[in-house]
C-alpha positions as CSV (number, residue, x, y, z in Angstrom):
1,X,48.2,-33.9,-77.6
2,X,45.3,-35.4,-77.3
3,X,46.0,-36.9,-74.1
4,X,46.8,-33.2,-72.8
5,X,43.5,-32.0,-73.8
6,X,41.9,-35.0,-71.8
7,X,43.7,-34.1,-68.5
8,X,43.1,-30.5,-69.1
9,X,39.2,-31.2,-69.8
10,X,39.2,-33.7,-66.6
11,X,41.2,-31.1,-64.4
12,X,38.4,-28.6,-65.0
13,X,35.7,-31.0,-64.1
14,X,36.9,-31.7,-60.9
15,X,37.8,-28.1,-59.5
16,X,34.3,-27.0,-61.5
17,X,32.9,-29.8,-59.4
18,X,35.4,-29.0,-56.1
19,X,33.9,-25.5,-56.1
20,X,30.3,-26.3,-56.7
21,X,30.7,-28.5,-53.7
22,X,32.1,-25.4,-51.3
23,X,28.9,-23.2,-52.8
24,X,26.8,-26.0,-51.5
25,X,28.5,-26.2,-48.5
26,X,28.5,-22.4,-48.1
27,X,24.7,-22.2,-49.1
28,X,24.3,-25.0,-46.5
29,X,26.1,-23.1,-43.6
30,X,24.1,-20.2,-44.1
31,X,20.8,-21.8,-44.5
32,X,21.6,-23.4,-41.2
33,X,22.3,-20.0,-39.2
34,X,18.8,-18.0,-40.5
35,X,17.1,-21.0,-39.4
36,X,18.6,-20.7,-36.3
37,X,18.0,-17.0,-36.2
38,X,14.4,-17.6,-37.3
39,X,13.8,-20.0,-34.4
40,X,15.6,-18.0,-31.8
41,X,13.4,-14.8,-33.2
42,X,10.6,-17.1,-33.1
43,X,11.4,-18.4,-28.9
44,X,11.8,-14.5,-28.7
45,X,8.3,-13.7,-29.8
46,X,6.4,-16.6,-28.3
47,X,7.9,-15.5,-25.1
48,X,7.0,-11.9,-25.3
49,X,3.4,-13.2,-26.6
50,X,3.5,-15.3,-23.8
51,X,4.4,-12.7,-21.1
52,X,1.9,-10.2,-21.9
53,X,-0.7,-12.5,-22.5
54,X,0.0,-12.7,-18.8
55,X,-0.4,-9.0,-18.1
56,X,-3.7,-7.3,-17.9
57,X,-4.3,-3.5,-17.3
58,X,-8.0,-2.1,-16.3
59,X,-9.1,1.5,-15.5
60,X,-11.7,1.6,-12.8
61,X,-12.8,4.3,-10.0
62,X,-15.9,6.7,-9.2
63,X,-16.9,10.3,-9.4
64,X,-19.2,12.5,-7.8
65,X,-21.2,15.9,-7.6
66,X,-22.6,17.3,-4.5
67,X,-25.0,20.2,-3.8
68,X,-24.9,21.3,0.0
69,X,-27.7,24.0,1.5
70,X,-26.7,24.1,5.3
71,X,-28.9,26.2,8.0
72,X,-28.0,30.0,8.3
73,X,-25.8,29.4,5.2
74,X,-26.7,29.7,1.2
75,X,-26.7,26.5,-1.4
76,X,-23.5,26.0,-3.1
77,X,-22.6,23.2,-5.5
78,X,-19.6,22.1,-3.1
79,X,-17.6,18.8,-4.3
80,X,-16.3,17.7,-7.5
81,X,-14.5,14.7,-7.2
82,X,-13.0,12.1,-9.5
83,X,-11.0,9.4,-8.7
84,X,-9.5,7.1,-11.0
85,X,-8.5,3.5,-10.1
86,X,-5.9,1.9,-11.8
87,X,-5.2,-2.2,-11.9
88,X,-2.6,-3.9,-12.8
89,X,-2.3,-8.3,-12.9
90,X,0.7,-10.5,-13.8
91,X,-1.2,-13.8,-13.6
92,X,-2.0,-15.0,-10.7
93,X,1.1,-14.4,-9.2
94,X,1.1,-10.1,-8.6
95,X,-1.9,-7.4,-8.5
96,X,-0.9,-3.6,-8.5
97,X,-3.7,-0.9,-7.6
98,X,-3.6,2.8,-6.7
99,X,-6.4,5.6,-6.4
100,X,-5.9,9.1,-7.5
101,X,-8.3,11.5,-6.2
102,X,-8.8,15.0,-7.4
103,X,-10.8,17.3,-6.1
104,X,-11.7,21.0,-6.4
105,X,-11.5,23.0,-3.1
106,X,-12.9,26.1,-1.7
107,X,-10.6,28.6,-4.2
108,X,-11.3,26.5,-7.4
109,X,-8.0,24.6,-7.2
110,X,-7.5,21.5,-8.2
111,X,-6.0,19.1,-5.1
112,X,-3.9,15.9,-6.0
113,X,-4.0,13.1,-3.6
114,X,-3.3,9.4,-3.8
115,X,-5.4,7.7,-1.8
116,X,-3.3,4.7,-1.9
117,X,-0.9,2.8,-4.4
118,X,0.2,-0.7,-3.0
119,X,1.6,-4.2,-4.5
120,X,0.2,-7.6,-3.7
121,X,2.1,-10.9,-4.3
122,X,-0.1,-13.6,-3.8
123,X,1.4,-16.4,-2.1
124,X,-1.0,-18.8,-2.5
125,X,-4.7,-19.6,-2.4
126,X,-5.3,-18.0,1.3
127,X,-2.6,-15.6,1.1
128,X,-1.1,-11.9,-0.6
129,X,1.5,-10.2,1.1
130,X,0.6,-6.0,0.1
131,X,3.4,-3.5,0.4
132,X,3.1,0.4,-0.2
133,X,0.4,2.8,0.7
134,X,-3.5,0.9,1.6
135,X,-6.2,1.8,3.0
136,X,-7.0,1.0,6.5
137,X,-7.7,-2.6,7.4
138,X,-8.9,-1.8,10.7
139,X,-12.9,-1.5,10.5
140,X,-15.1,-1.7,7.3
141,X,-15.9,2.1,6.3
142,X,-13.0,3.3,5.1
143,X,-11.8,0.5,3.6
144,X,-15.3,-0.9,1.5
145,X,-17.7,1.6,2.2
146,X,-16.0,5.4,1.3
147,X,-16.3,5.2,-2.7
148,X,-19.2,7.6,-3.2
149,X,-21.1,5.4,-5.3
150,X,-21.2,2.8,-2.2
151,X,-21.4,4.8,0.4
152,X,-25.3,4.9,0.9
153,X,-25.3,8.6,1.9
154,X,-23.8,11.7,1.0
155,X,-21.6,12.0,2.9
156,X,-19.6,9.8,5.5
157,X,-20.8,9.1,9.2
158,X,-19.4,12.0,12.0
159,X,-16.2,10.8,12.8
160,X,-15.3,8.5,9.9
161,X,-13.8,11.4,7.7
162,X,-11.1,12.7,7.7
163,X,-9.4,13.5,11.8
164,X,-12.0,11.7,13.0
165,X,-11.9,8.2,15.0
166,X,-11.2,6.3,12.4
167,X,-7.5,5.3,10.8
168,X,-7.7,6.2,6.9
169,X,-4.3,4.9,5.1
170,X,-0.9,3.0,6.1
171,X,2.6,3.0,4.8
172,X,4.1,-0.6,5.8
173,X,3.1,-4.3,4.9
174,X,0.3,-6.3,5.4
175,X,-0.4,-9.7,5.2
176,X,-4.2,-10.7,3.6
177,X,-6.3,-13.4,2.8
178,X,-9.6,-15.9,3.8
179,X,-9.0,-18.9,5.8
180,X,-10.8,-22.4,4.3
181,X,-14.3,-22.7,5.3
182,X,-15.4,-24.5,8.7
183,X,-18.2,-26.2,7.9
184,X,-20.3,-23.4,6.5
185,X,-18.3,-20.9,8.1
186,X,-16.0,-18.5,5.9
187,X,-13.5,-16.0,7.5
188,X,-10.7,-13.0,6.4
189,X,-8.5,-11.8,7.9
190,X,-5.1,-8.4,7.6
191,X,-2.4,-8.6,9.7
192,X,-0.3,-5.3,9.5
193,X,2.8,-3.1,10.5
194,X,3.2,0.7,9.4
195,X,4.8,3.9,10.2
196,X,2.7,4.9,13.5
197,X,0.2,8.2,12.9
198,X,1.4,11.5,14.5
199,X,-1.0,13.4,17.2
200,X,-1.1,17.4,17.8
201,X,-3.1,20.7,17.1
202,X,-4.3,20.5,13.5
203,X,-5.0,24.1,11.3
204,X,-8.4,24.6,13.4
205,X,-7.2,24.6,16.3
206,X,-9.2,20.6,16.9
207,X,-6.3,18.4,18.8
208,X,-6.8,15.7,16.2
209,X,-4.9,12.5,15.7
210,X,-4.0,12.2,12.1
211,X,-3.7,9.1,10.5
212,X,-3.0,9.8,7.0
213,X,0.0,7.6,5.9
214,X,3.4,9.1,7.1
215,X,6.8,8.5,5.1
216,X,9.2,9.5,8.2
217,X,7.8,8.9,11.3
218,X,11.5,7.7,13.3
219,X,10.9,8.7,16.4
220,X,7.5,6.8,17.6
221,X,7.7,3.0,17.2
222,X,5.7,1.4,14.3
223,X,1.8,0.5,14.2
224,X,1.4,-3.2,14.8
225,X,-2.6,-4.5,14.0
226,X,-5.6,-6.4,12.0
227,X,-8.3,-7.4,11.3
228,X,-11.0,-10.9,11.6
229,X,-13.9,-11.0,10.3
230,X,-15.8,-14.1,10.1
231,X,-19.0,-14.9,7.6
232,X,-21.4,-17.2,9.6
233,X,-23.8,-17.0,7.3
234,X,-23.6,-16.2,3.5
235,X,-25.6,-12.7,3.9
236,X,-23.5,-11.6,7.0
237,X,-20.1,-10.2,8.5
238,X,-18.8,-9.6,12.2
239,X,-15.7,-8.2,12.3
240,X,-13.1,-7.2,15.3
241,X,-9.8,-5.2,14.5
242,X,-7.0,-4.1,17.2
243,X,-3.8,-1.9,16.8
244,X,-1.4,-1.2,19.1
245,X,2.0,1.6,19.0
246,X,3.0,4.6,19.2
247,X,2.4,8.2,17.8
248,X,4.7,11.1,17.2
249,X,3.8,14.5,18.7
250,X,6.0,17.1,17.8
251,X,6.6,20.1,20.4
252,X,6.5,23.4,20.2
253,X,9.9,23.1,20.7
254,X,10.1,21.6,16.9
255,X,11.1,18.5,19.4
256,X,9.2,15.0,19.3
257,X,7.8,12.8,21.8
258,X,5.9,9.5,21.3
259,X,2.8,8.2,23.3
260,X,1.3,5.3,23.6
261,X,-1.1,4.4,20.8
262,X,-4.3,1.7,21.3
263,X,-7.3,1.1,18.5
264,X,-10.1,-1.2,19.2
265,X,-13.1,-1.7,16.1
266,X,-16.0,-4.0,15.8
267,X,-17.7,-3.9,12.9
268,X,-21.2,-5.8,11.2
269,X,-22.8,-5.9,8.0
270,X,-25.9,-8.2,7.4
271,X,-28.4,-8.4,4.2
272,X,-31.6,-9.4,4.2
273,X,-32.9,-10.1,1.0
274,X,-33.5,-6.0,-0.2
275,X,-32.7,-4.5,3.7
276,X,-29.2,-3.9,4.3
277,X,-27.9,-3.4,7.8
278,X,-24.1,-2.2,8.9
279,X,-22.6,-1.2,12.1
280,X,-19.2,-0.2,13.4
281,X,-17.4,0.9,16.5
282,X,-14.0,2.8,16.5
283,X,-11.8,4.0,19.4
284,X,-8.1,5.2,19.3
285,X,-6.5,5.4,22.7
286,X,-3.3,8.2,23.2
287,X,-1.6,7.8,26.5
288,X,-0.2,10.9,28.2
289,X,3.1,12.0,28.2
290,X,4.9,14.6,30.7
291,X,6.9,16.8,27.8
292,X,3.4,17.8,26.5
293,X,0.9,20.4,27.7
294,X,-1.8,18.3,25.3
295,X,-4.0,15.5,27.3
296,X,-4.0,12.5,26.2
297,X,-7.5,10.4,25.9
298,X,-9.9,8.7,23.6
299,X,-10.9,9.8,19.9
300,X,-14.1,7.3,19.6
301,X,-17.0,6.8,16.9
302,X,-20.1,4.5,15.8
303,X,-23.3,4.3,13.3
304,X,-25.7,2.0,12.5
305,X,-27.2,2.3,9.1
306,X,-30.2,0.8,7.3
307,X,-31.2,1.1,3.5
308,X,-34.4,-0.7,1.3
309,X,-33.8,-0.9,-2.0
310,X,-37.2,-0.9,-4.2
311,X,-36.3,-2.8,-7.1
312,X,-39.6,-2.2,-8.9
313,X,-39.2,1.7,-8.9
314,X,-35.5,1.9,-8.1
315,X,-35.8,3.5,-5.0
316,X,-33.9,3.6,-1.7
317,X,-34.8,4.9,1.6
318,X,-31.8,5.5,4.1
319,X,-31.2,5.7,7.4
320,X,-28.4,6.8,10.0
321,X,-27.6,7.5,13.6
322,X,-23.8,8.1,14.4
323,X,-21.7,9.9,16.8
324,X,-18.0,10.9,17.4
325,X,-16.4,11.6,20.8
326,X,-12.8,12.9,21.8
327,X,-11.5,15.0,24.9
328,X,-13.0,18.5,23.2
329,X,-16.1,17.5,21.6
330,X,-19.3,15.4,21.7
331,X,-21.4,14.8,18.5
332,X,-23.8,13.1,17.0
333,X,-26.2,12.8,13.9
334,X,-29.3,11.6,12.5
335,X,-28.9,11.4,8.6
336,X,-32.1,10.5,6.4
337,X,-32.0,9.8,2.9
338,X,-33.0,8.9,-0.4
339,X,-31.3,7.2,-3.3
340,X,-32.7,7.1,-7.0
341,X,-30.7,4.0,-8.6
342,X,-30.5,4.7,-12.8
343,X,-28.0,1.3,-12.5
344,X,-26.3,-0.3,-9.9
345,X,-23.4,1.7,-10.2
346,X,-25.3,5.4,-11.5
347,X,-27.1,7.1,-8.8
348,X,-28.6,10.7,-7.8
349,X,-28.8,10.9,-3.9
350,X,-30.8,13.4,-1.6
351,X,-30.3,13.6,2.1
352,X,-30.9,15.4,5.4
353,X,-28.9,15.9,8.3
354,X,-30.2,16.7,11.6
355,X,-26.1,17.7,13.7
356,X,-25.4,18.5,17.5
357,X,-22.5,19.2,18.9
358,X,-23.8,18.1,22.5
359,X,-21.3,20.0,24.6
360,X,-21.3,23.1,22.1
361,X,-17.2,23.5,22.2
362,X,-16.4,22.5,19.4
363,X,-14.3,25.1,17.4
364,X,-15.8,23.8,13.9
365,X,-18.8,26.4,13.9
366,X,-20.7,24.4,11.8
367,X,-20.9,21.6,14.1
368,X,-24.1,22.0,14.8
369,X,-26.1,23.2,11.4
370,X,-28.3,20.5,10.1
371,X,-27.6,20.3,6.1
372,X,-30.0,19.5,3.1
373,X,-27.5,17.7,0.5
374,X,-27.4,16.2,-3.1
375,X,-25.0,14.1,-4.9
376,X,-24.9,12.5,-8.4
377,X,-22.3,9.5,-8.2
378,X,-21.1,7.3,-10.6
379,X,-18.6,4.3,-10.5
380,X,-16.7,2.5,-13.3
């Protein structure tokens, strides 16, 4: 009996002792597979840490206010604009930025454009390869100096707006960057192709190339251009851009024809100490083409510009001669102004502009009313 007892007594030890080994085991297992799952969360958050630490967004752009009092005409308080600028960085590796503008027009409505919305993959220290929607590369203007709160005037320099001489935006690729220095010597340079720009007979009647970025241009081949600029001294740029292609007229017809399509630019800026000087020279070529009753020719543009900036009473005096000339129209335009600079990047403008349209064709009636204008800009 007492034997029986013993084995009974010893069989319970050992499957009381066989069982609180499989708990152990089992406790074991499991501990093993939330550590796991801890570190894999763990890999998972470090790596999503990791990739927007990588990532930074910034809001930037401009706004402005103008007040316009041209001859034979009343004063009106005739722009609003504000135009937001949105940035984007992955690293060093990607940069995303676009420019919305909205505007108020004549009726009170408020007009949507985007001024351009393009990619850049940077390639390496001299090198990002943009895609989408940019600004111009050919000339200086439109592509550094349009921003209200940089441009030194009120308004831009006849034929430098919109229709004028000068390209504005491109849908295609570019390729950007600065060279190493040669010596002293610094250089840029953009090497593009887009959709070509399409020629005709805009709203007011002005045959006008327009070179507003086009979607579906098929018929006219693509625009093929850049620009150099080199920086032989710290203070100063000299810059030369060329284009070549075609551009798509349509017919009355509702047919299309293409022309042949040339742009040649030169362009200068140069500091010296508080005087700043720019310069630039635009002309767009259109051959002629025997399906159209519209003459070809050549759409072309220049100004020189000086400014002072005062730093002890925040004051700066302006100065501007520029003229436009296509196949209709010859103009030109002395622009004197005065800037009142609350910051760098907060200023109330005033300016005068003495116009004449020297051939006194021009459709545009106002061509040749001299304006009194203000503007309050502001960029951010």
């Amino acid at each position: 009996m007492k034997k029986l007892m013993i084995g009974v007594v010893l069989s319970t030890m050992m499957t009381s002792t066989l069982l609180v080994a499989e708990t152990q085991d089992v406790d074991i297992k499991q501990l093993r597979e939330d550590v796991d799952a801890l570190q894999l969360r763990d890999k998972q958050m470090q790596n999503s840490f990791e990739d927007h630490s990588m990532s930074a967004f910034q809001l930037a752009g401009y706004a402005s206010f103008d007040f316009v009092n041209e001859e034979d005409d009343d004063g009106s308080f005739s722009e609003v604009k504000f135009s937001p600028l949105l940035l984007y960085t992955y690293g060093d590796i990607f940069l995303f930025e676009a420019e919305v503008e909205l505007e108020i027009n004549d009726e009170g409505e408020t007009e949507t454009n985007l001024e351009y919305a393009a990619g850049t993959f940077f390639i390496n220290d001299y090198m990002g390869l943009q895609v989408g929607k940019f600004l111009s590369p050919i000339g200086q203007f439109v592509q550094n100096q349009h921003p209200s709160w940089i441009n030194k005037l009120p308004s831009a320099p006849v034929g430098f707006g919109h229709d004028g001489a000068a390209l504005s935006s491109n849908i295609g690729i570019a390729l950007r960057g600065g060279l190493p220095k040669i010596g002293e010597m610094r250089s840029n340079y953009a090497i593009f192709v887009a959709n070509a720009p399409t020629f005709g007979v805009a709203d007011d009647g002005d045959v006008i190339i327009d070179t507003e970025a086009k979607t579906d241009v098929s018929d006219a081949s693509m625009t093929i251009g850049g620009r150099y600029a080199v920086n032989p001294l710290g203070n100063m740029e000299i810059g030369v851009s060329l284009a070549t292609g075609e551009v798509e007229e349509e017919l009355p017809s509702e047919e299309t024809v293409a022309r042949d399509y040339d742009v040649f630019g030169a362009d200068l800026m140069y500091n010296i100490d508080a005087l700043n000087l720019k310069a630039e020279y635009i002309q767009q070529k259109i051959g002629e083409n025997a399906l159209s009753t519209l003459e070809g020719g050549t759409w072309k543009a220049w100004y020189a510009q000086a400014a002072y900036q005062f730093s002890s009473v925040k004051l700066e005096p302006v100065v501007r001669y520029s003229e436009y000339h296509n196949p209709e129209a010859d103009r030109n335009q002395w622009a004197f102004g005065l800037n009142y600079l609350f910051t760098n990047t907060l200023l109330a403008k005033v300016a005068y502009e003495f116009n004449e349209d020297e051939d006194d064709t021009a459709i545009d009636s106002h061509a040749n009313n001299d304006r009194f204008l203000v503007q309050f800009a502001i960029g951010f």
